[in-house]
Residue, then its C-alpha position, 0 to 999 in steps of 0.5 A: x500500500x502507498x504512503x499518503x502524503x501528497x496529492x496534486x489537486x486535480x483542480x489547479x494542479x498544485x502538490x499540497x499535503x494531506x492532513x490526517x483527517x484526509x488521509x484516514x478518510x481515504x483509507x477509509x473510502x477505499x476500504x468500503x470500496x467508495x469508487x470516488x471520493x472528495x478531498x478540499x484542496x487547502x491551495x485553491x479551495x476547490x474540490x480535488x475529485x480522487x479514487x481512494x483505492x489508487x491513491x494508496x496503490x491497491x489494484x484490485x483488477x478482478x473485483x467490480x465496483x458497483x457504481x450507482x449514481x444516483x445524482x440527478x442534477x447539481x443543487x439549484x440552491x444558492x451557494x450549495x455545491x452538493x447534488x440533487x438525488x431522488x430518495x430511495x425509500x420515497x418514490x417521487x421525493x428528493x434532496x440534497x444532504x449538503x445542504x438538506x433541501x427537500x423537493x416533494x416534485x420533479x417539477x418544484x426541482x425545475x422551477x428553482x433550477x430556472x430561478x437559480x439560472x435567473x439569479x446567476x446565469x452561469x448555472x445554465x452551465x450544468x442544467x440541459x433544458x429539454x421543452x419543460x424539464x431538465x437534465x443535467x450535464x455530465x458530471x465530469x463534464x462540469x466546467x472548471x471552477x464551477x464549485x468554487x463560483x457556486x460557493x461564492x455565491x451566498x457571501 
């Protein structure tokens, strides 16, 4: 297994150190196996997007990983940078556990995506309009400095 020092943030390309809070959170992360993980990058504040398992220099070839994404949308809410899913024991209910937004409707969804673009164009950036709803880009084709936009924007 590989030593956890440092990492180059994936958003600006800088090396910076891992704290031990970050680095037990990975080994955790690649022990359940977590496909995808999130660090915050202490240089340019972004998140630095990482892969648990080959950070620490585990292949595991043989073994899938299930991945169910079952994110829908970036969070149309001022300032949040989490995403919108549908919740799993509650057909037609969804939310966001960063910031802890319900919707009770697909539709109430789309209308604050529609004020969230009104107030700050740019959001039109992650959001596809197709007649009446939405569908979100690819995640990783969210543009560069999206998150860092978005968390500037309540202050």
């Amino acid at each position: 297994m590989k030593e956890l020092d440092k990492r180059i943030c994936s958003a600006c390309g800088q090396e910076y150190k891992l704290t031990d809070k970050q680095k037990n959170e990975v080994i955790a992360a690649a022990k359940r196996h977590t496909p995808n993980f999130i660090l915050n990058c202490p240089l340019c504040h972004s998140l630095d997007f990482v892969h648990p398992a080959e950070m620490l220099g585990i292949e595991e070839p043989h073994q899938e990983i299930e991945q169910t994404d079952s994110r829908l949308f970036c969070c149309p809410v001022e300032g949040c940078i989490g995403f919108v899913e549908e919740d799993e024991d509650v057909k037609g209910l969804y939310g966001c556990s960063e910031c802890g937004t319900e919707w009770k409707s697909i539709n109430a969804i789309y209308r604050d995506i529609e004020k969230i673009i009104s107030k700050y164009p740019y959001r039109e950036e992650v959001y596809k309009k197709s007649g009446n709803a939405f569908k979100s880009v690819p995640f990783d084709k969210i543009p560069k400095g999206y998150y860092s936009k978005v968390q500037k924007e309540d202050e």
